[in-house]
C-alpha positions in Angstrom: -23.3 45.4 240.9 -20.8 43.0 239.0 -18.7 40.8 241.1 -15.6 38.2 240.0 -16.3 34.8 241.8 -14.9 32.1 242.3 -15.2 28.7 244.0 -12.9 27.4 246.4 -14.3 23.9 246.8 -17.3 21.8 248.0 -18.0 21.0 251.9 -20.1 19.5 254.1 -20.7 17.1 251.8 -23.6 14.6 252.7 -26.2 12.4 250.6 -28.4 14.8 250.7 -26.7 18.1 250.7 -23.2 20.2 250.3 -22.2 23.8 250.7 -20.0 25.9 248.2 -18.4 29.1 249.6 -18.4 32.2 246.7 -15.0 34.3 246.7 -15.5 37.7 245.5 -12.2 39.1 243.8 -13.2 42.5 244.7 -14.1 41.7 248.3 -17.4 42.7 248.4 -20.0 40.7 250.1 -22.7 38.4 248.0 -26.2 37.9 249.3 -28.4 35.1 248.6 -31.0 37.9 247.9 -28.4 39.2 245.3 -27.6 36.1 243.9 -31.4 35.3 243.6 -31.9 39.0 241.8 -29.1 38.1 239.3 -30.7 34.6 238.6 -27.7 33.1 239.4 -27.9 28.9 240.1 -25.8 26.3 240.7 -25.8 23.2 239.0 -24.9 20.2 239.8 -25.4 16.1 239.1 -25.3 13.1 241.8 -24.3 9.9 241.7 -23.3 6.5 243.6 -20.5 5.3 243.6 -20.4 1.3 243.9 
C-alpha cells in the first residue's frame, strides 16, 4: 500500500526524545508494523545549544 505523508511538526520534545505525528493524504491509517515492513526511518541529528 502507497501512502502520501507528511509531517506536521516535532513534539514532546525532551533531551532524550521527541515524537513526530505522520499525515496520510489519503487518510488511511500507518502502523509502526507498516512502517517497519517499508523500511521506512527517521533521521535526525542533536545538538546543544550554548
Amino acid at each position: 500500500m502507497h501512502h502520501d505523508l507528511s509531517i506536521s511538526g516535532v513534539y514532546n520534545v525532551t533531551a532524550i526524545s521527541f515524537s513526530v505525528y505522520l499525515i496520510c493524504r489519503d487518510d488511511m491509517p500507518l502502523s509502526l508494523a507498516e512502517a517497519e515492513r517499508n523500511g521506512w526511518h527517521i533521521n535526525w541529528v542533536g545538538y546543544e545549544t550554548p
